[in-house]
N, C-alpha and C positions, 0 to 999 in steps of 0.2 A: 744812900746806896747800900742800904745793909743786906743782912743775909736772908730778910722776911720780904724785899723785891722779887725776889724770886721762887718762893715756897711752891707757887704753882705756873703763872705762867712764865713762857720764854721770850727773853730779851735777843732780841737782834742786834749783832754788832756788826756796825758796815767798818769796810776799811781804806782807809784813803793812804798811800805813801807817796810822803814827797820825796822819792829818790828817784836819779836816774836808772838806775839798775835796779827795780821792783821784777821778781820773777816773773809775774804776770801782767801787769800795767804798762809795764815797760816807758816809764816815766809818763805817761798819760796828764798826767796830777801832779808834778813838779813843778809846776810855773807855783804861787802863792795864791793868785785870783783861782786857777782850775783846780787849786786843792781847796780851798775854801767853800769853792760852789761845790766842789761834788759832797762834801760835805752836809749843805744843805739840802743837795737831792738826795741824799740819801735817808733824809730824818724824813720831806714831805713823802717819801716811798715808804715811809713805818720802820724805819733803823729806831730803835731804842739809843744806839750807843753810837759813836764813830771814833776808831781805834786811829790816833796818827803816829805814822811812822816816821824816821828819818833815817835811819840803818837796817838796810836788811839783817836778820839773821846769821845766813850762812856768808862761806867766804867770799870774799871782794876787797878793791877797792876803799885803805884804809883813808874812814870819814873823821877827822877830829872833833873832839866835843864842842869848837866853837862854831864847826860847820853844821853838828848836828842841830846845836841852840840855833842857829839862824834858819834852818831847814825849820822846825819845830816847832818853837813858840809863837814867830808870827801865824801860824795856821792857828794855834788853839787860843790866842786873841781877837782871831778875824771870826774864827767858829764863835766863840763866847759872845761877840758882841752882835752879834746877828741871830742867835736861835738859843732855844734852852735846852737845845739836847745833849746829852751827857757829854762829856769829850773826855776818850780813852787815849794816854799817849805809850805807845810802844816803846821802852828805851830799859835798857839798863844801868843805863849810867845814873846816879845816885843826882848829880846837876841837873840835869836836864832835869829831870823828875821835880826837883825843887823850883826851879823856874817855869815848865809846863803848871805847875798846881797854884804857882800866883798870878799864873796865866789867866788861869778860869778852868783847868784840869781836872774833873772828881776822878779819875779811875787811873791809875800808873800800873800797865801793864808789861810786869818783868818777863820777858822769855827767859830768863839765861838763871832763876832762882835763886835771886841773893847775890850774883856774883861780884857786886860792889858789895864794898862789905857796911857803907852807906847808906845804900837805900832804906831800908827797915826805918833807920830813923828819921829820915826825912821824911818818909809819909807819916811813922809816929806825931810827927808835927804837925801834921797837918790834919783838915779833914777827910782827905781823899781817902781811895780806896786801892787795895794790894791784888794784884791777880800774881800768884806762885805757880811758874811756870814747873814743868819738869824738864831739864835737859844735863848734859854731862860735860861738853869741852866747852873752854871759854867762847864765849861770840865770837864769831866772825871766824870759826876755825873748826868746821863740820870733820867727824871723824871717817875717815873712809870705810869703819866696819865696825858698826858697834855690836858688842856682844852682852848678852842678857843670861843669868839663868831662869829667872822666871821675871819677864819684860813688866809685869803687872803689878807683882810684888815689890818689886824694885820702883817704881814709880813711884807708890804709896808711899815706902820707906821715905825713899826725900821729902815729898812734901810735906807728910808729916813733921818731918824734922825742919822743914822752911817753918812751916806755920808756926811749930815753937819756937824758932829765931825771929818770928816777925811778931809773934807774942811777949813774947822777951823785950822786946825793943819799943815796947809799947801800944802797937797797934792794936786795938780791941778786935774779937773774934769777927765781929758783926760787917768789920771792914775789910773782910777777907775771903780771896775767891782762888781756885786753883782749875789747875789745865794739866792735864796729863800732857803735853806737848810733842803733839800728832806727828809724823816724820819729822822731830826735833833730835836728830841722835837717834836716830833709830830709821831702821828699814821698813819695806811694808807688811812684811810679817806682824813685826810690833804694831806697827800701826793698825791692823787689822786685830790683832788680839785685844789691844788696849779697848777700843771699841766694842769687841765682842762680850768684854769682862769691866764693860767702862762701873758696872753697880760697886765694883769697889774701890773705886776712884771714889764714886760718891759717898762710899760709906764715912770718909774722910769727914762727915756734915757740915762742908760747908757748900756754899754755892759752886758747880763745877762747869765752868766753859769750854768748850772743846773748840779750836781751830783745823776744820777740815779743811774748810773752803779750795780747789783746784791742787790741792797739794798733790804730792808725790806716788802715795798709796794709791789714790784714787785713779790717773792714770796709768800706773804699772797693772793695775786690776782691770783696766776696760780697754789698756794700749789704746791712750788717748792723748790726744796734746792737750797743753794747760786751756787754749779756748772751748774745747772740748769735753769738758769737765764739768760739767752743770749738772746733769740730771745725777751723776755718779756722788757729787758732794752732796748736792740735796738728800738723795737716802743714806749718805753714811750719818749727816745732822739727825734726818727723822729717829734713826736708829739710835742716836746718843743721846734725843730726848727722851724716846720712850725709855732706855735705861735710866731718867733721871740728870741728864742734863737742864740746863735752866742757864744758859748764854752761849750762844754759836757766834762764832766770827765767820762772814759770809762778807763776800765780793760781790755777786748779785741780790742783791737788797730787796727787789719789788718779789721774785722767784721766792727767796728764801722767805721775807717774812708771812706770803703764800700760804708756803709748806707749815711754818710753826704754829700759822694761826687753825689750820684745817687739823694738826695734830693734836692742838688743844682743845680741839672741839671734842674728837673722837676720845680725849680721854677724860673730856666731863669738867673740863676747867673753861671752856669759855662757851658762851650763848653762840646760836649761829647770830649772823647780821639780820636773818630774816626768814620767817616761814609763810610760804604759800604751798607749796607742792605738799600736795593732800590733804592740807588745811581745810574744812568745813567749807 
């Protein structure tokens, strides 16, 4: 899962949480069997990836780590042993990470940027792969107002500075991806600039994922509820690919990997499926 998967086309990361309180699913995929299957609908729908979760994000409802492991790992064993599509586990907790990856785990996708001070080397151990999120308060503890002087530059500055603590710590470059993190600690202002300016996120070279999908920005833009948010994620993705993105995390999978495969065409990275119109 190095950094030359993604050189030219884009990966699709579907997302499955098993929590009761998921902002959007609203536990839909909490039982083990409906988080497992959507899982595998999501790979026959063209997910390249499936990101599991077991802690939301923002504030809630505190989950302890043995609740998370039991939320968690049996999904990314059930995933593992039924399909070979990648399994991305969302967590910040440095355990969990290490049990997800002897699960059958290739990708530990940190939101929270190192905040165990942990994780680095347990994926160093392993052969999985690092997503360096951007964000600023610890999990589970959104700030009511964050402030930026330049939202953009400030982004960089961290990751930069993850990547060399996860450098540091062993991980080879190759195994590592980063996420400016979309309404992560941040309003939709940031959210919208980060995007507008996403090419210097990328200049960062390594592989950059963006997590739009139904977020926050995206309804305060179109004053839409989160079911209502499809066509508005879809072009904030299109938009982050053509600056050089190369992994979206995306909730509707068959929509989304739609879009990426028709934006890869228009920029010369992939064959149509077929030509007859005006064909000879």
């Amino acid at each position: 899962m190095g950094a030359s998967v993604f050189d030219k086309r884009v990966a699709v990361m579907a997302i499955v949480n098993r929590t009761p309180d998921s902002f959007y699913d609203r536990g839909a995929t909490f039982a083990l069997d409906k988080a497992v299957e959507a899982a595998l609908v999501a790979g026959a729908n063209g997910a390249d990836l499936v990101d599991i979760g077991g802690v939301p994000f923002g504030r809630g409802p505190a989950v302890s780590l043995q609740e998370e492991i039991d939320r968690v790992v049996p999904v990314v064993e059930g995933i593992h042993a039924a399909s070979d599509i990648v399994v991305s586990v969302d967590t910040f907790n440095a355990e969990v990470a290490r049990l997800s990856i002897a699960a059958g785990a290739g990708v530990i996708n940190d939101t929270s940027g190192l905040f165990d001070t942990d994780m680095a080397a347990v994926v160093a151990q392993s052969d999985a792969t690092l997503v360096l999120t951007h964000s600023l308060a610890p999990p589970r503890s959104e700030p009511p107002r964050p402030e930026y002087g330049d939202v953009v530059a400030e982004v960089v500055e961290f990751l930069v500075d993850r990547v060399a603590r996860a450098e540091a710590a062993g991980i080879p470059r190759d195994r590592l991806i980063v996420d400016p993190g979309h309404d992560l600690n941040k309003n939709t202002l940031h959210s919208l600039e980060i995007t507008r300016r996403l090419e210097e996120i990328v200049a960062i070279g390594l592989p950059t994922l963006v997590a739009v999908s139904r977020k926050d920005f995206v309804g305060e833009v179109l004053d839409a509820a989160k079911e209502d948010r499809l066509e508005g994620s879809i072009a904030a993705a299109v938009v982050c690919v053509l600056k050089g993105a190369r992994i979206v995390r995306m909730h509707d999978v068959a929509a989304a990997v739609a879009a990426m495969r028709m934006t890869e065409a228009i920029l010369g990275d992939r064959e149509p499926a077929y030509l007859r119109h005006n064909i000879g």
